[in-house]
C-alpha positions as CSV (number, residue, x, y, z in Angstrom):
1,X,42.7,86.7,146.8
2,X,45.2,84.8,148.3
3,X,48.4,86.7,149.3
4,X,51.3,84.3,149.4
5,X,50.5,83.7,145.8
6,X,50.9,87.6,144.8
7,X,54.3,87.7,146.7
8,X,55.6,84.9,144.4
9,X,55.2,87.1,141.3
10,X,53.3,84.5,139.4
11,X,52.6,86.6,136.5
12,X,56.3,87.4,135.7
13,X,57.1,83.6,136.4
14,X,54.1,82.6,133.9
15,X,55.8,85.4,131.5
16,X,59.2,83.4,131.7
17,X,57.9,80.4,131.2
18,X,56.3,81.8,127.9
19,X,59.6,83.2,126.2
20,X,61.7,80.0,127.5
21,X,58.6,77.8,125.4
22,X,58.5,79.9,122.9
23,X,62.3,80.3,122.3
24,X,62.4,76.3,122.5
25,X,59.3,75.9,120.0
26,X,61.6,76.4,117.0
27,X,58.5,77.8,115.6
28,X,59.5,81.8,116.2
29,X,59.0,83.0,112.5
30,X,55.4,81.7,112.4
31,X,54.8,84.6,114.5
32,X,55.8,87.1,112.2
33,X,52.9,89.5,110.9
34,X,51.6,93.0,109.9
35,X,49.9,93.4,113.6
36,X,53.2,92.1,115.5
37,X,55.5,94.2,113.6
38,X,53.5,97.0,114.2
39,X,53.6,96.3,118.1
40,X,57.0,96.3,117.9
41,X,57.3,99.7,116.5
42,X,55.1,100.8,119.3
43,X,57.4,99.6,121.6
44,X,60.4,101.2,120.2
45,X,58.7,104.2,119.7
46,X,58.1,104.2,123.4
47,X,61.7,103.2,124.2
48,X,62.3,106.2,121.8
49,X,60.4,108.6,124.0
50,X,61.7,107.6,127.3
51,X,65.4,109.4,127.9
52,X,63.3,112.9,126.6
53,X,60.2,112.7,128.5
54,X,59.7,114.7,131.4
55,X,59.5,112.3,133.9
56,X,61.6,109.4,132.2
57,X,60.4,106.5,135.1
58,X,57.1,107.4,134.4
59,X,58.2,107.0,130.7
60,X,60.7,103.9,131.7
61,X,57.3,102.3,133.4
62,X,54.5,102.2,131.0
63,X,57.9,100.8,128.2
64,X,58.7,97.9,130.4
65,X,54.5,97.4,130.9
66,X,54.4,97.6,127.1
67,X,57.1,95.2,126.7
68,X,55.9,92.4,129.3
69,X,52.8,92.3,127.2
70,X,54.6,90.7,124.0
71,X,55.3,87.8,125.2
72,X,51.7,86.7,126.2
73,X,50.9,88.0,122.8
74,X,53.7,86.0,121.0
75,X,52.6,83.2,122.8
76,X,49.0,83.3,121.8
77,X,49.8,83.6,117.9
78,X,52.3,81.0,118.1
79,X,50.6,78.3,119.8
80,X,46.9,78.9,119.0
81,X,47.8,77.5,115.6
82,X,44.8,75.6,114.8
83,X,41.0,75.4,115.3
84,X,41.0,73.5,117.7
85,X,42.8,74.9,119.7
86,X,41.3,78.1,119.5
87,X,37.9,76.2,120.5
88,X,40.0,75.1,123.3
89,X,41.4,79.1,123.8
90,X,38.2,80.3,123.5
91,X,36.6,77.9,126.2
92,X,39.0,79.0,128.8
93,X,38.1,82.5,127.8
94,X,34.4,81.8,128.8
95,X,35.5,80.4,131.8
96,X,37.3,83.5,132.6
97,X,34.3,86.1,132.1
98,X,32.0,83.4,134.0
99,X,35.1,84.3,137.1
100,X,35.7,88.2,136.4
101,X,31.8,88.8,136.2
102,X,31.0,86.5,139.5
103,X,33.4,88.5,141.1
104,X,32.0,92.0,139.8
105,X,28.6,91.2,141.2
106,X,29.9,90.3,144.4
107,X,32.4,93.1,144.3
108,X,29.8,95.6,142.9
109,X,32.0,96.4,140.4
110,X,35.5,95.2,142.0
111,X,36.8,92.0,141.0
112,X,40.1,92.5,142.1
113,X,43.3,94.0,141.7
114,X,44.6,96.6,139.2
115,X,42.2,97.6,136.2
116,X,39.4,95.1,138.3
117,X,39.7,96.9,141.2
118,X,38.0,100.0,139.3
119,X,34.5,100.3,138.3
120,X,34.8,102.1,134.8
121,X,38.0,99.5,133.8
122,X,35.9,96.5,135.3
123,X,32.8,97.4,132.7
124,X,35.2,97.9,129.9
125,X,36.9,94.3,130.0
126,X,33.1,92.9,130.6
127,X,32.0,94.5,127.5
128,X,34.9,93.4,125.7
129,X,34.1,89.4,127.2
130,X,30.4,89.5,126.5
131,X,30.7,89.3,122.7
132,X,32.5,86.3,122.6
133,X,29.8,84.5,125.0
134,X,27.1,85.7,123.0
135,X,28.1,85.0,119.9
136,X,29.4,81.4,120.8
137,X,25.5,81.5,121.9
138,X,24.2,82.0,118.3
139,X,26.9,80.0,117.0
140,X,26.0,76.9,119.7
141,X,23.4,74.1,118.8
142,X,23.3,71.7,121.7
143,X,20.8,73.2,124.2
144,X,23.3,72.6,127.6
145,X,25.6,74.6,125.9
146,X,23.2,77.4,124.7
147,X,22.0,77.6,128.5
148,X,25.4,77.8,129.9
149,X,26.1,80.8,127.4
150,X,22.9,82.7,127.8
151,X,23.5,82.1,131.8
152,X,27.4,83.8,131.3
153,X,25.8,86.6,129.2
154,X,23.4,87.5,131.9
155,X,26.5,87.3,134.5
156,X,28.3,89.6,132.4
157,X,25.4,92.1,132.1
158,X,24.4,91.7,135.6
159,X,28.4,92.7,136.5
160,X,28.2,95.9,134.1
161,X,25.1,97.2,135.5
162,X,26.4,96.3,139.0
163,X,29.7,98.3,138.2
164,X,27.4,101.8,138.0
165,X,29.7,102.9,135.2
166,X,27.9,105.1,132.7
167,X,30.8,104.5,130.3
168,X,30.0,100.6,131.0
169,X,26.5,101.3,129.9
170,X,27.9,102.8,126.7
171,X,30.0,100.3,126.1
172,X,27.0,97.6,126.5
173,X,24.7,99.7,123.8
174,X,27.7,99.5,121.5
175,X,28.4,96.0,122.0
176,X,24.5,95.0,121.4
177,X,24.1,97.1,118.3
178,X,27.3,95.5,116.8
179,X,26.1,92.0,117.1
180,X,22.7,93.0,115.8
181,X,23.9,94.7,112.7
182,X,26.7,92.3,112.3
183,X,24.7,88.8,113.3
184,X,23.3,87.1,110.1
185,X,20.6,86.0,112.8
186,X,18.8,88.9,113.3
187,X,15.8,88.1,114.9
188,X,17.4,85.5,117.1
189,X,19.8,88.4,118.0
190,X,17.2,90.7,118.4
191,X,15.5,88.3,120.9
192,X,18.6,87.5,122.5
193,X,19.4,91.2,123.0
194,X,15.7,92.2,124.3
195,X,17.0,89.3,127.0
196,X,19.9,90.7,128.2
197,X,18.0,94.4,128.3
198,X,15.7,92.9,130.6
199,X,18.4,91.5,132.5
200,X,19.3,95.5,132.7
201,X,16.0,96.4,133.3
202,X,15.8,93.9,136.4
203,X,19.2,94.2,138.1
204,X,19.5,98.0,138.0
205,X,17.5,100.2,140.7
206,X,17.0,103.6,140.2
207,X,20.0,104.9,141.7
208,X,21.7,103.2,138.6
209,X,19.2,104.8,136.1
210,X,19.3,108.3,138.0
211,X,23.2,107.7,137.4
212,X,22.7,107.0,134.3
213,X,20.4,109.9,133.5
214,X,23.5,112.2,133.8
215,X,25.5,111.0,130.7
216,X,23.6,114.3,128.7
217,X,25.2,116.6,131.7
218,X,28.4,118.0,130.2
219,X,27.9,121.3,131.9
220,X,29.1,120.4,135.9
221,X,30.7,117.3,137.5
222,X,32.7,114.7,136.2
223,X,31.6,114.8,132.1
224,X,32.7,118.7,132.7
225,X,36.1,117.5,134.2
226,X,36.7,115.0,131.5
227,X,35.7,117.6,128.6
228,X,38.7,119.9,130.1
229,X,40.9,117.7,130.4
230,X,40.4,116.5,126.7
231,X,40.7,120.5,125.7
232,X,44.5,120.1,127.5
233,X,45.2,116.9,126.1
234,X,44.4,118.5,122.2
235,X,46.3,121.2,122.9
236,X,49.5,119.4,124.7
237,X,49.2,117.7,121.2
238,X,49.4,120.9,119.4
239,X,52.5,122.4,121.4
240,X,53.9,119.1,120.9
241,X,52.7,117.0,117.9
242,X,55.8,114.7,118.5
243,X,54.5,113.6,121.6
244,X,55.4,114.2,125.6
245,X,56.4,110.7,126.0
246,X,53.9,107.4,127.4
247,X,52.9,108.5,130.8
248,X,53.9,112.1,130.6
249,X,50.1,113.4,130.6
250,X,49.4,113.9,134.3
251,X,53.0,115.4,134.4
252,X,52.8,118.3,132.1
253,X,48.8,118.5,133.1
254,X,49.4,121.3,135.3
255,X,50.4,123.4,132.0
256,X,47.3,123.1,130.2
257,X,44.8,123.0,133.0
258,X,41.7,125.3,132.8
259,X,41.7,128.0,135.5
260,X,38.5,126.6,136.6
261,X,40.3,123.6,138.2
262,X,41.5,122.8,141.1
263,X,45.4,124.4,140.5
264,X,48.1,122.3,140.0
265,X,46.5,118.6,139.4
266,X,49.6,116.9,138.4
267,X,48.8,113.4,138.3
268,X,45.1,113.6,136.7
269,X,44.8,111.2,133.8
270,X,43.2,112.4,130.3
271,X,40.2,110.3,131.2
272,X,40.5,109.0,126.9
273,X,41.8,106.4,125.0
274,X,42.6,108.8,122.7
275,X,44.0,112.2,124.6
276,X,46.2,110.2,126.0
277,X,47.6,108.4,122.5
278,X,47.3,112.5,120.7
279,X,50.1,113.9,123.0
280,X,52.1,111.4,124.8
281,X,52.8,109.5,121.2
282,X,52.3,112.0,118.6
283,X,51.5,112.2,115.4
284,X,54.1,108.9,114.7
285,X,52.2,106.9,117.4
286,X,48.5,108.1,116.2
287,X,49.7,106.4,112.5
288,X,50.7,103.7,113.9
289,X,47.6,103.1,116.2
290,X,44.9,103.5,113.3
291,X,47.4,101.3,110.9
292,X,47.8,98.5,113.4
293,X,43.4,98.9,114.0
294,X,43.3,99.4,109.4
295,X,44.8,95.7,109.7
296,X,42.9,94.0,112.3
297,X,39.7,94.9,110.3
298,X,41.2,93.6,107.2
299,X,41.4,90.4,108.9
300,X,38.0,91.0,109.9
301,X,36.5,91.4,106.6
302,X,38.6,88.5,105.4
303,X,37.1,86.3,108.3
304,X,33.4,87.0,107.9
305,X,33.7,86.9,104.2
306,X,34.7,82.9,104.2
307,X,32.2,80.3,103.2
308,X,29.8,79.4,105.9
309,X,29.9,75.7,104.9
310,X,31.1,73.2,107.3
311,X,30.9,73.7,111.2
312,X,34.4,75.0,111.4
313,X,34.0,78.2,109.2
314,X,30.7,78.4,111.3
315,X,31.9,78.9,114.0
316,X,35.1,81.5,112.7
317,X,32.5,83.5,111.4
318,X,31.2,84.3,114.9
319,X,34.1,84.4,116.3
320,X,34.5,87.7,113.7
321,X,31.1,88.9,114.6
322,X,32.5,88.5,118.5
323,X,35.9,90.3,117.3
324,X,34.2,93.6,116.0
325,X,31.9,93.7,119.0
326,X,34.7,93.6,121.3
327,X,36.0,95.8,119.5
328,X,33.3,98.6,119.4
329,X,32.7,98.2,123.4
330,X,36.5,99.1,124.0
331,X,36.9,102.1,122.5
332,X,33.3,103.3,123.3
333,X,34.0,102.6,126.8
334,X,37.6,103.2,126.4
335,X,37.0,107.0,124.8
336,X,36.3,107.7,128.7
337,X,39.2,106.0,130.3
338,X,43.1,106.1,129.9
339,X,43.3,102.6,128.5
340,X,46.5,103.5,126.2
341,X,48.9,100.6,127.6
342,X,46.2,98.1,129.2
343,X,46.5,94.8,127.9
344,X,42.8,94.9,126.2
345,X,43.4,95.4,123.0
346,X,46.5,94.1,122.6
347,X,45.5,90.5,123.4
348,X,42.3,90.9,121.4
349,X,44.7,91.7,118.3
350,X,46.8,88.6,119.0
351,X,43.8,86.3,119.0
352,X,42.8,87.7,115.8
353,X,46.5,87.0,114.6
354,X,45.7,83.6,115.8
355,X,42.4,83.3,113.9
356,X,43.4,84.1,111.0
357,X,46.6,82.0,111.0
358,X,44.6,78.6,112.1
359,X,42.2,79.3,109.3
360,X,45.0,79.3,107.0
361,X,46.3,76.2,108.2
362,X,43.1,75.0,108.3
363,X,42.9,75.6,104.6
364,X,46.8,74.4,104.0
365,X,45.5,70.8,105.6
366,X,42.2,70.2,103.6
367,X,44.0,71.4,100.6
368,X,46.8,68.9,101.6
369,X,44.4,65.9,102.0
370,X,42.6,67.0,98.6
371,X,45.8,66.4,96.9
372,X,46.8,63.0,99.0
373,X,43.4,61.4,97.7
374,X,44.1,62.3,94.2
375,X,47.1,60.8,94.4
């Protein structure tokens, strides 16, 4: 939005101001866990992959993407170490879907640069924010508060429907069904999502829902395209169940192409989460992938399983609820797009590294205090 401020590469600064605080926090093994050792391995499988994929800078590029993403992940686990302070995360968060989805509405879909500046990867990071605003809605007592929620929820719906992306649209019917089944609320939830399908119902015009309507047309167009190129990723995977190397998928598309394309479409992206993950990591990066998603929904279970007493474990218990919704809209809508090495759902596992660690020292303290008043 404002140029001057993209030529000073704020986001690397930001990133250097990260690893300097969290070099000087002292604090560097509280980071250590089953999720960031697996994102390690990730990483060094990629650096792995790099000097024998086809096109190492492709390869080189999506590594160094991968590896600028730690630090804001670090940094999240290490200093999100309490409640409170995940309150305090998780208000800025709100904040932040209140911006993105303004801006989607205005932009009709385009909210800015990079994965906002696309339609299908603008619906997918709404329907990974709306949970949260929801579910803080349910969780919520004072009226103000509830308003402001519902009022961000209907932004973020508005901004999905105003994107035109049938994958968004899938993402939004996962995201609702999760809450529903997962909220122990259910006719509030019920309610609350009847709202926000009337908030569908009146934003979209029937251009959206003739759009729509084509989601069951797998025969011609676009769902054709993407079909084919899932056929070529599945058997890139088969010739090479080792993997190609990240970002090697529009490079060796031209191989595996269908004659009924266009020829040579180097370049085209797998159009999937995971046809891209199959043959540009392998069978090594597939394990690791379902392992690393195995652990966040441990935490998960462990999370919606604590006591609901007290307001605190109240409102953790949402925030799992929010989790697995977020969850279930990425990789409905990410299924459709090449969201391998976006930042999505690595940030989403950090936080719930986060949770889980400020409810355990959450725990540590009261158990603390206990044994101070005995004394």
């Amino acid at each position: 939005m404002i140029g001057i401020i993209g030529a000073l590469r704020p986001a690397l600064i930001i990133m250097l101001f990260m690893i300097v605080a969290c070099i000087r926090s002292g604090k560097l093994d509280m980071v250590k866990s089953p999720q960031n050792f697996h994102m390690f391995l990730i990483l060094f499988l990629l650096a792995f992959h790099t000097p024998f994929a086809e096109n190492i800078f492709r390869a080189y590029n999506v590594t160094l993407g991968f590896l600028l993403l730690l630090p804001m992940c670090v940094s999240i686990v290490l200093f999100v170490d309490s409640i409170d302070k995940l309150r305090v995360f998780m208000k800025w968060w709100i904040l932040l879907a209140m911006y993105v989805s303004i801006n989607g509405i205005l932009g009709r879909g385009v909210a800015g640069s990079s994965f906002l500046a696309d339609e299908n990867d603008f619906s997918l990071l709404m329907n990974m924010m709306l949970p949260f605003v929801f579910c803080l809605f349910l969780y919520e007592r004072k009226i103000l508060a509830k308003i402001l929620y519902l009022s961000v929820s209907l932004m973020c719906v508005a901004s999905i429907v105003m994107s035109n992306s049938r994958g968004g649209l899938v993402g939004l019917v996962a995201v609702l069904t999760v809450i529903w089944f997962a909220s122990p609320r259910k006719i509030i939830s019920l309610i609350m999502v009847c709202v926000l399908a009337l908030g569908v119902y009146f934003v979209a015009d029937q251009k959206y829902w003739d759009r729509m309507s084509t989601i069951e047309n797998t025969g011609e167009g676009t769902a054709k395209e993407r079909i084919d190129s899932w056929q070529a990723g599945w058997d890139m995977f088969i010739d090479n169940p080792l993997g190609i190397g990240p970002g090697n998928f529009p490079v060796r598309f031209p191989e595996y192409q269908p004659e009924s394309m266009t020829k040579s479409m180097w370049g085209r992206q797998a159009h999937s989460l995971w046809f891209t993950l199959l043959p540009e990591l392998g069978i090594l990066g597939a394990l690791l992938y379902f392992s690393l998603l195995r652990l966040n929904f441990r935490e998960l279970w462990y999370l919606r399983r604590l006591p609901k007493e007290g307001d605190n474990y109240r409102y953790i218990y949402y925030l799992s609820v929010a989790y697995m919704a977020s969850l279930a809209g990425y990789f409905a809508a990410g299924s459709f797009l090449s969201v391998l090495y976006y930042p999505h759902y690595w940030y989403l596992t950090a936080m719930i590294v986060a949770t889980r660690r400020a409810v355990d020292n959450h725990d540590h303290s009261m158990s603390a205090r206990l044994i101070n008043n005995r004394k």
